[in-house]
Each structure stands twice: as structure tokens, then as C-alpha cells.
VOGU-3710 file (C-alpha; in Angstrom, 3 decimals, decimal comma):
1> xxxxxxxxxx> 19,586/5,565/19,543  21,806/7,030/16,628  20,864/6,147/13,156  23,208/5,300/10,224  22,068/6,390/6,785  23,423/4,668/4,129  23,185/6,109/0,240  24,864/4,062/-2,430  25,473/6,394/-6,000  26,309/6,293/-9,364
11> xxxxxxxxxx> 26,234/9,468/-11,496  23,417/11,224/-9,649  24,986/14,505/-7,816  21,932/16,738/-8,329  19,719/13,706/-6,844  22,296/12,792/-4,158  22,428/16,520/-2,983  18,660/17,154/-2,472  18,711/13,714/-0,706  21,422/14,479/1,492
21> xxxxxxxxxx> 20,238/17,697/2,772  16,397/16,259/3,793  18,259/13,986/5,693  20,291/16,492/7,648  16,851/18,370/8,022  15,823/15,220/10,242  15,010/16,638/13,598  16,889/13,515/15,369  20,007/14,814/16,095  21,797/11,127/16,979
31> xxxxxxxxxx> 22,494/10,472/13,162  25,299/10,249/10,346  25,505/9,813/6,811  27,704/7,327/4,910  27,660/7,445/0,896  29,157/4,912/-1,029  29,763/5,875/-4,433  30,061/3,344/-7,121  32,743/4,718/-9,667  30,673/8,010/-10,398
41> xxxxxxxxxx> 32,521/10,174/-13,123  29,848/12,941/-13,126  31,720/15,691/-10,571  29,895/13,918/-7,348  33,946/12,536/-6,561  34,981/16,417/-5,888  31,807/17,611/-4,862  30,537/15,956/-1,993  33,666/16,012/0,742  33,983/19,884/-0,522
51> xxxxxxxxxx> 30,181/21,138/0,123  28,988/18,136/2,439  32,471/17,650/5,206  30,246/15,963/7,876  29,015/13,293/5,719  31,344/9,665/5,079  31,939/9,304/1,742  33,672/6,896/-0,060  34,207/6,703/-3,638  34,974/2,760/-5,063
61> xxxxxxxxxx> 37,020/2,654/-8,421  34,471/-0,028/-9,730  30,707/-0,539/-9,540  29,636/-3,028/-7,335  25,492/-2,165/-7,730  23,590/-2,399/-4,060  26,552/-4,775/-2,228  28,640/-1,796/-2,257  25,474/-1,194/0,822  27,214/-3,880/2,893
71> xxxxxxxxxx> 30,554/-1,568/3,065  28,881/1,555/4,117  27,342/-0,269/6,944  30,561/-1,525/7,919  31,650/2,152/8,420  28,853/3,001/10,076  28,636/2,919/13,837  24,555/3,530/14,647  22,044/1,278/16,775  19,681/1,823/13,282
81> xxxxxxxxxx> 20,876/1,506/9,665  18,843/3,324/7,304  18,306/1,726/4,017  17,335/4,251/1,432  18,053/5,085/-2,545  19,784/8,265/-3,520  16,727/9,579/-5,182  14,756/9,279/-1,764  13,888/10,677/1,674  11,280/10,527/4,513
91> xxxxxxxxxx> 8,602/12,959/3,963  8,310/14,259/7,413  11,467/15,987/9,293  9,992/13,645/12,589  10,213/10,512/10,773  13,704/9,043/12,214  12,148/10,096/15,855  8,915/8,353/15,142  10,681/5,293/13,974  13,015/5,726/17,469
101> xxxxxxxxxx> 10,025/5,571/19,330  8,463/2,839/17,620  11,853/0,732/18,429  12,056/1,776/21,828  8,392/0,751/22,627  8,888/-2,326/20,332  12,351/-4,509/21,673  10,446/-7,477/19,743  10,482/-5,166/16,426  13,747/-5,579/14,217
111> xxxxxxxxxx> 12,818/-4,017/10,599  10,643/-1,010/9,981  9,387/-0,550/6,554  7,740/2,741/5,035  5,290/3,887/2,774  6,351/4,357/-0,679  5,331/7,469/-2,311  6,022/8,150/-6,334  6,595/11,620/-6,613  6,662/11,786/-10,149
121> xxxxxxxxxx> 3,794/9,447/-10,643  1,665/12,511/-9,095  2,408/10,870/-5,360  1,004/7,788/-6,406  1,452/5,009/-3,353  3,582/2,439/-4,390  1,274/-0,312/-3,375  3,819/-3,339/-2,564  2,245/-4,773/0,397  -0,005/-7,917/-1,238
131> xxxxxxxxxx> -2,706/-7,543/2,039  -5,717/-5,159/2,925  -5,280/-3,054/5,506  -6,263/-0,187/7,976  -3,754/2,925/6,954  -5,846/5,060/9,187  -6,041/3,214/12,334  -2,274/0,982/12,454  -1,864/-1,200/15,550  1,269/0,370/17,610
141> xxxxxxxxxx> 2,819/-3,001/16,277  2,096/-1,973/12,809  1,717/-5,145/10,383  3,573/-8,399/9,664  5,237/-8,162/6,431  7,844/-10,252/4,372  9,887/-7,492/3,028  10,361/-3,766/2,750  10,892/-1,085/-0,318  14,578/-0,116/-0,836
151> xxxxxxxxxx> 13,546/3,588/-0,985  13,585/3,787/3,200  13,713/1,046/5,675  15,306/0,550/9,355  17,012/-2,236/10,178  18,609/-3,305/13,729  22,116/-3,631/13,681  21,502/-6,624/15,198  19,912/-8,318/12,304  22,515/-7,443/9,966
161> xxxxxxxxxx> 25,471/-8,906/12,634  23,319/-12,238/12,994  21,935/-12,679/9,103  24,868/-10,493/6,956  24,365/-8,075/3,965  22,608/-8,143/0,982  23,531/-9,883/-2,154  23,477/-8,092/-5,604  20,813/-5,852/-7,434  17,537/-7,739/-7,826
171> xxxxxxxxxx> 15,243/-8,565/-4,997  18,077/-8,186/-2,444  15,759/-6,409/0,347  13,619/-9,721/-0,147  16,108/-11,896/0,131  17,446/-10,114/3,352  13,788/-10,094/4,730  13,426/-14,139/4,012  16,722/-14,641/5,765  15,721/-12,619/8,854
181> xxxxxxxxxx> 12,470/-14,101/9,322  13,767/-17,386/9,212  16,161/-16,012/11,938  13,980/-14,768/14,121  13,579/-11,236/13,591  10,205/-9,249/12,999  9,668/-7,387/9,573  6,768/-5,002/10,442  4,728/-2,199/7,672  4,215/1,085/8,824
191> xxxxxxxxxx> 1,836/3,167/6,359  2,092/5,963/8,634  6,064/6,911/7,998  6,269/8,080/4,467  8,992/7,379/2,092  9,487/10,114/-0,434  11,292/8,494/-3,980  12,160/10,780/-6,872  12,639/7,992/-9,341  15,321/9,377/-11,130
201> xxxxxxxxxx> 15,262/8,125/-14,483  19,124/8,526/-15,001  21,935/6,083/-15,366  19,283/2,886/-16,185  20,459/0,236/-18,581  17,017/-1,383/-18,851  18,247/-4,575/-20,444  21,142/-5,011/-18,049  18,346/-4,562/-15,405  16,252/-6,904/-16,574
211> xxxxxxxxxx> 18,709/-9,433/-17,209  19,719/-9,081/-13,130  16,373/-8,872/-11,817  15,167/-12,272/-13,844  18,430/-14,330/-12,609  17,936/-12,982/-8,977  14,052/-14,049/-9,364  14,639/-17,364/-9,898  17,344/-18,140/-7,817  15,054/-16,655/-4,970
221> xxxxxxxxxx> 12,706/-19,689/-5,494  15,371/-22,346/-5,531  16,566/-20,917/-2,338  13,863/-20,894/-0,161  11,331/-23,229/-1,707  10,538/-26,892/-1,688  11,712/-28,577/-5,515  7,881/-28,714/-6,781  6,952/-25,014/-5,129  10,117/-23,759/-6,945
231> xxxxxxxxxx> 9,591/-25,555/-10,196  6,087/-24,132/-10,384  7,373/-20,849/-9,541  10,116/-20,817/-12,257  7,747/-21,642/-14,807  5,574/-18,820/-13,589  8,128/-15,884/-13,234  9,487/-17,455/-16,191  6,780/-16,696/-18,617  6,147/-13,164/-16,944
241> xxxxxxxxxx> 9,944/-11,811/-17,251  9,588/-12,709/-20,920  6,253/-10,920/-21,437  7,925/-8,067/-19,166  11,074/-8,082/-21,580  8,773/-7,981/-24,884  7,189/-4,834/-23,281  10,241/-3,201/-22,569  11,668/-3,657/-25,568  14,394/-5,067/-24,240
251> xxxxxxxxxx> 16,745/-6,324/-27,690  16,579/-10,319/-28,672  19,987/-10,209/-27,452  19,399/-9,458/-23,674  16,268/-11,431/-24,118  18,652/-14,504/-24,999  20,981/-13,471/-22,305  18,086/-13,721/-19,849  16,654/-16,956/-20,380  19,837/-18,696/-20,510
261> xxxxxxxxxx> 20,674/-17,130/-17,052  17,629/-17,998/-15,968  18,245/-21,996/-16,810  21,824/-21,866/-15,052  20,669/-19,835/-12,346  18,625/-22,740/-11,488  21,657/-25,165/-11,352  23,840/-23,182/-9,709  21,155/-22,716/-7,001  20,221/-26,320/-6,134
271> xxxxxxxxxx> 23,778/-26,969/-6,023  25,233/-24,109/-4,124  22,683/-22,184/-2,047  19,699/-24,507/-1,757  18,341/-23,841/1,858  14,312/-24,659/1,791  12,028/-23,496/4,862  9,079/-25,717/6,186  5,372/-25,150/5,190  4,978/-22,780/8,083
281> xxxxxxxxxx> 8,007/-20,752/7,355  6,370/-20,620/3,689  3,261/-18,620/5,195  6,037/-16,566/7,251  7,778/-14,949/4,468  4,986/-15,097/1,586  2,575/-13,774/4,394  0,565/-16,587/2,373  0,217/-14,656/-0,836  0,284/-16,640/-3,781
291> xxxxxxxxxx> 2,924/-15,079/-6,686  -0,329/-14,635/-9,475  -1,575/-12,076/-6,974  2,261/-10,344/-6,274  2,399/-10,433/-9,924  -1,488/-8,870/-10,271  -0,671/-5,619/-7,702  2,986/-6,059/-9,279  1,608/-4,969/-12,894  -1,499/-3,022/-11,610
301> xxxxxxxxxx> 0,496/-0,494/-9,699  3,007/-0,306/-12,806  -0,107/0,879/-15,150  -1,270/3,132/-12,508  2,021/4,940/-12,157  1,521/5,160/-16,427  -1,494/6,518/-16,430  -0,341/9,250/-13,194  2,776/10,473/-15,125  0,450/10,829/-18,499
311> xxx> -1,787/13,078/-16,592  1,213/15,140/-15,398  2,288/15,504/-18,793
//
């Protein structure tokens, strides 16, 4: 079982090197690397084929954000496709062998997802999954879940033959989750196998960011839901992108910018895209979580990672 790990950059060589090396360090010796960089003009162009020869890299004259992911699995040649961030690795050398394992026990098992730890939040856990569970005691199965943090996932090549790649920046590894559970496929949580993300705070345009992130919200509920589901959601994620951009300080510009965006994205969506699941499907890839709590342990985690990096300081 060879794994593919795929690393899209921008302008993050000191990042990308320290990632790159814990993922030669993994003990399971069936793997490659693919990096697709996306127009970096920081050195990472001549440094990486000179110091790194066995890794794939492939510099693009443009930035196309996280679908430049799609063409670095499309040079990539493993059973597994790794899905991580530049700024992250798994914290134990085993972890690629554990997740083998865990595959090879599992046929009925198509997406692994990790742990997310904060390591500059004083290794806060990144507490995305919405339901209680066990972390000590995890069935060999692990747990249903709905989607997976982009810091380190594995993915079947499989799914990505049968369901395609992932769209652009904002809530693509949902949206990939969503279409592979309506497909089929089993997303399952494994607290055990820990994700390691650096968070770098470089190269960030938090307005551009924001603007992407509320347009790919919303056209995620006029996807997948039924019209009155979606409506209600809109008008929920709505009101919390604008309290999110007032926090942020995000200019009245880009605030603008987003809630016009917003109202087209909406349009565009029923016309183009609209694809809603059934009522059990619903349960399938919400896990039956209603958005005020996502939005609750979405905002509580955020003040927790705060309140960790203030007691660093």
C-alpha cells in the first residue's frame, strides 16, 4: 500500500521544509511526495528540486488556492493520497503504518481523518468533530464522521476516481466528504492518529479569506439541502459571517464584497449545481448536528485557541 502525499504552497519554504522532512521520517517506506507550488516568489522555486531531488515538485505560474490539490494527485501514483497543509505533519513516525493497517483490516473504510493538534495554541485539540466521544477506548472502526481537517487526512484513490477533486478554498474537504457519502464511501474519525499543524500565520489576506469562505458557505447549503433547510441556513451563516467579519476587522469594502457574493452565490447555485439529498442522507452527512451547535464548538474552540496563545505569550 504506497501512500501519495500531497503539499500545495505559496511562499512558505521554511514551513514547507520542516514539513517535508517529518514526512520522509515516516517509517512506511511505500511513499512519495508531490508539492504543488502555487506561484511562490520566496526562493522555494530553486530550493526544493536542489536540497529535496526525490520529492515531485511542480511550480504553477499562477495561484490556483487548494484545486491546484487535484493536479498533484493526478501525478501521483499511490493506493492512499494524503491530504495535508504545508504547515503540518503526523505526530508519530508510525502514523502512515497505523493508518495502512487500519485500511487493510477495514476494505469497507474509504477516508481516515486525524486529530488536529494546534501547536502554537499550546497543543490545543482542534475540536471539529460536533459529537462526544471515547478518545481512549476507539472502536477498530473508529467513528462515523461527515468530514475531515485539511491538516492530514487519507483518502482511497478510489473515492477520488468515482467522486473527483475538490473545488476551491472554503469548505472544500466538506464538500468532498458530502459528495462521498452520498456515493457510498465511509468517512471515519480516528482520535488516536495525531495531526501536528504549525499554523503559519504567513501569506493570509484575511479579507480575501473571508470573502471565499462566506461564498463557499452558502453555496454548500444550496447544494445539498432541501429550498426551506437551505433558506434557513443562509439566513443563519448569513448573520454569523457578518458578526465574524466585524470581529476581524475585515474593511466595509470586503464586508460589501461578501454579502453581495453571498446573494449571487445563491442564484448561481439553484441554477447550476443544485443537487439536494433525502432526509436520511441529511442525518448522513450532518451526522444530525444542527449548524447553532457547529457554530457553538466552531467559536468555542476559536476563544480557546485565544486564550492558549495569550498564555504562551
Amino acid at each position: 500500500m504506497k501512500f501519495s502525499v500531497i503539499i500545495i504552497t505559496r511562499n512558505r519554504l521554511k514551513d514547507l521544509i520542516n514539513t517535508i522532512n517529518a514526512y520522509q521520517s515516516q517509517t512506511l517506506d511505500e511513499k512519495e511526495i508531490i508539492i504543488v507550488d502555487n506561484a511562490s516568489n520566496d526562493g522555494t522555486k530553486e530550493y526544493i528540486p536542489n536540497h529535496f531531488p526525490n520529492v515531485k515538485y511542480l511550480w504553477l505560474p499562477d495561484n490556483f488556492d487548494i484545486r491546484s490539490i487535484n493536479i498533484g494527485i493526478e501525478l501521483s501514483n499511490g493506493d492512499i493520497i494524503w491530504r495535508t497543509d504545508d504547515d503540518s505533519n503526523p505526530e508519530d513516525i508510525n502514523a502512515f503504518k497505523n493508518v495502512a493497517e487500519i485500511f487493510e483490516k477495514n476494505p469497507d473504510i474509504d477516508i481516515i481523518c486525524t486529530e488536529d493538534i494546534e501547536v502554537r495554541s499550546n497543543y490545543q485539540i482542534w475540536e471539529w468533530y460536533p459529537l462526544k466521544v471515547d478518545k481512549e477506548n476507539i472502536p477498530e472502526k473508529g467513528y462515523p464522521s461527515n468530514v475531515f481537517p485539511g491538516t492530514g487526512a487519507a483518502i482511497r484513490r478510489k473515492v477520488y476516481d468515482k467522486i473527483g477533486g475538490f473545488w476551491e478554498f472554503g469548505f472544500e474537504e466538506l464538500d468532498f466528504c458530502t459528495r462521498a457519502i452520498i456515493n457510498g464511501f465511509k468517512v471515519r474519525y480516528f482520535p488516536n492518529i495525531r495531526t501536528l499543524h504549525y499554523a503559519s500565520p504567513g501569506n493570509r489576506n484575511q479579507a480575501q479569506r473571508w470573502v471565499k469562505i462566506s461564498k463557499q458557505l452558502i453555496r454548500y447549503q444550496w447544494k445539498y439541502f432541501p429550498f426551506w433547510n437551505a433558506l434557513g441556513r443562509t439566513i443563519l451563516y448569513f448573520h454569523v459571517q457578518i458578526v465574524e467579519a466585524i470581529i476581524k476587522k475585515i474593511p466595509l469594502s470586503g464586508i460589501l464584497e461578501g454579502i453581495f457574493i453571498m446573494i449571487a452565490t445563491i442564484f448561481y447555485t439553484y441554477r447550476e449545481e443544485r443537487n439536494p439529498v433525502s432526509k436520511d442522507m441529511i442525518q448522513k452527512i450532518t451526522l444530525g448536528v444542527n449548524p447553532l451547535k457547529m457554530q457553538y464548538l466552531y467559536y468555542k474552540t476559536i476563544i480557546l485557541r485565544k486564550f492558549s496563545k495569550s498564555k504562551i505569550k
